[in-house]
C-alpha positions as CSV (number, residue, x, y, z in Angstrom):
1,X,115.0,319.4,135.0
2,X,113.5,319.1,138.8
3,X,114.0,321.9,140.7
4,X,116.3,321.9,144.0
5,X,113.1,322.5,145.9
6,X,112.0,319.1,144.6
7,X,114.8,317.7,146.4
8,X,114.5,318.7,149.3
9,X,117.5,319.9,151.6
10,X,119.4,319.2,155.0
11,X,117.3,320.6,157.9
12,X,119.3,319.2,161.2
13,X,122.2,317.3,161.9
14,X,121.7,314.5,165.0
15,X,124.3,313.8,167.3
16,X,125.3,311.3,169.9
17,X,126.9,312.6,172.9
18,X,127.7,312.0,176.7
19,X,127.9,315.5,177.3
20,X,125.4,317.0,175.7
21,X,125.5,320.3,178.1
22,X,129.2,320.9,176.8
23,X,127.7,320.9,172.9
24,X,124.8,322.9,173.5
25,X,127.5,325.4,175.2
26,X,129.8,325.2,171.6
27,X,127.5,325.6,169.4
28,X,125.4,328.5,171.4
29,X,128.3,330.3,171.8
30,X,130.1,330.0,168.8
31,X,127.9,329.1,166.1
32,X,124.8,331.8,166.8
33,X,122.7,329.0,167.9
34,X,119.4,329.1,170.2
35,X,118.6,326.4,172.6
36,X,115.0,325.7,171.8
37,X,113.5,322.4,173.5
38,X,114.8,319.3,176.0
39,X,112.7,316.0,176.2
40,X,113.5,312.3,177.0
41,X,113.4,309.8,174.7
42,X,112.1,306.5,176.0
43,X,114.2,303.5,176.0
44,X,112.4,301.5,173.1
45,X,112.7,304.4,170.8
46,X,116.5,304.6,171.8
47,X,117.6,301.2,171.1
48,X,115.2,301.6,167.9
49,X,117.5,304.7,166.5
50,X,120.7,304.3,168.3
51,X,120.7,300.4,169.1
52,X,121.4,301.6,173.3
53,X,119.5,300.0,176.0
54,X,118.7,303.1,177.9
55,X,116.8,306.6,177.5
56,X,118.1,309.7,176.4
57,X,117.8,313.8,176.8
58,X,117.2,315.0,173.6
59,X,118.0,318.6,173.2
60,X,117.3,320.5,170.0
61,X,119.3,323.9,169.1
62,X,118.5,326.3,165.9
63,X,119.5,329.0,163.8
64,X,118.1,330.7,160.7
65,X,119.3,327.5,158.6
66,X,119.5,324.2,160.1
67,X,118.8,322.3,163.5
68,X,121.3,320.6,165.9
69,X,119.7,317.5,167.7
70,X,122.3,315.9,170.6
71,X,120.7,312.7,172.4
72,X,122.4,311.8,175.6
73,X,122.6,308.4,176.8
74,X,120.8,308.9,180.4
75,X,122.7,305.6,181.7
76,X,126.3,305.5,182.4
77,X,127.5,304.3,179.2
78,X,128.8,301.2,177.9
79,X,132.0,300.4,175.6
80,X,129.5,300.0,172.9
81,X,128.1,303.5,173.3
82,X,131.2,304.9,172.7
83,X,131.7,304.0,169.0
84,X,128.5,305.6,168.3
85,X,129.3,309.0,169.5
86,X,129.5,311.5,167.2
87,X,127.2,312.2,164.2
88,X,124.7,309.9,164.1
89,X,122.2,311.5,161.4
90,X,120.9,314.0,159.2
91,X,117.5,314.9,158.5
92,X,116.5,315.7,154.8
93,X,112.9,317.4,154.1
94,X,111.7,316.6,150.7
95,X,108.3,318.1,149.2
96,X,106.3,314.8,148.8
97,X,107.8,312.0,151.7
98,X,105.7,309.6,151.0
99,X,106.4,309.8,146.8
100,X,109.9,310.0,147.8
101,X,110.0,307.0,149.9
102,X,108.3,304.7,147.3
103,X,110.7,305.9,144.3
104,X,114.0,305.0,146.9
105,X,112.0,301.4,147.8
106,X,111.6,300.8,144.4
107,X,115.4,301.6,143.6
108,X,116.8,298.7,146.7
109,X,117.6,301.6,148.9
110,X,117.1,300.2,152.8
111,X,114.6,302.1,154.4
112,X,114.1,302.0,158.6
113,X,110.7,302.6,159.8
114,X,110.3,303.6,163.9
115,X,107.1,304.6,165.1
116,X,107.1,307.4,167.9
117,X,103.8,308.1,169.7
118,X,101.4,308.3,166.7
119,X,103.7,309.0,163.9
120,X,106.6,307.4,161.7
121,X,109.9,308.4,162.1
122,X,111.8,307.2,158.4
123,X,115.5,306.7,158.1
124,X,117.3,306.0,154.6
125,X,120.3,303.6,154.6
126,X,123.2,304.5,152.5
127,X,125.6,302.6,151.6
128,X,127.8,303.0,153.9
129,X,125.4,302.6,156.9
130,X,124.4,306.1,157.2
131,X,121.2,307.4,158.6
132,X,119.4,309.8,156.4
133,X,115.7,311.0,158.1
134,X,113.7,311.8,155.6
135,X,110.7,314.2,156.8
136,X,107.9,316.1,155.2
137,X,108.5,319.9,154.0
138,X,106.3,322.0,156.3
C-alpha cells in the first residue's frame, strides 16, 4: 500500500480577488496567518493561469500548514473577471512531479503547462474544470 507521503498533500490554496488587501486582513487576523511576500505577475502569465488581459499583485500569506496565494487583477476589472473570483486553485506537492505527471498523462487526465521565467508551472484538470498545481516536495 503507498504511503500518504507518496501522495503528496495540499500546500496552498490560490485565490482571485479585487481586493486582495481586505483578504490578507481576514485571514491575518483571524486565521493566524503571516504575510510573507508581494510581486506582480506579468500580463502573459495572467491570461496564461487566469485567462485576464491584465497583470496582477500576487500576495502570498502562511502558517505552520498551508499557503494562501490571492492575485489581484491590477486593471479595473471586467464582467468577465468577476465569474472568476473566488478560488481559483490549489497546489498539491507530490514526492516525484515528474513520475506523477506521466502516470496522470498516461491515464487522459488534461494537464496545463505555463512556463514562468525559467521554470514550469503544471496544472491538473479535473473534471469539472478545476486547477490542481502540482509541485515538487522540497
Amino acid at each position: 500500500m503507498k504511503t500518504k507521503e507518496e501522495f503528496g498533500y495540499c500546500d496552498h490554496i490560490g485565490i482571485l480577488s479585487l481586493n486582495a488587501q481586505r483578504l490578507v486582513s481576514f485571514y491575518t487576523k483571524n486565521f493566524n496567518f503571516k504575510f510573507t511576500q508581494v510581486d506582480k505577475l506579468a500580463m502573459p502569465l495572467v491570461k496564461k493561469i487566469f485567462e485576464l488581459n491584465t497583470e496582477c499583485c500576487f500576495f502570498r500569506l502562511e502558517n505552520k500548514k498551508i499557503k494562501i496565494e490571492i492575485f489581484q487583477p491590477m486593471r479595473k476589472p471586467l464582467k468577465s473577471v468577476k465569474s472568476k473570483l473566488g478560488i481559483h486553485h490549489f497546489g498539491f506537492v507530490v514526492k516525484n512531479q515528474k513520475e506523477f505527471l506521466k502516470r496522470l498523462k498516461k491515464k487522459g487526465v488534461s494537464i496545463l503547462i505555463i512556463k514562468r521565467n525559467k521554470h514550469l508551472i503544471y496544472f491538473v484538470i479535473d473534471p469539472d474544470g478545476n486547477k490542481i498545481e502540482i509541485r515538487q516536495l522540497p
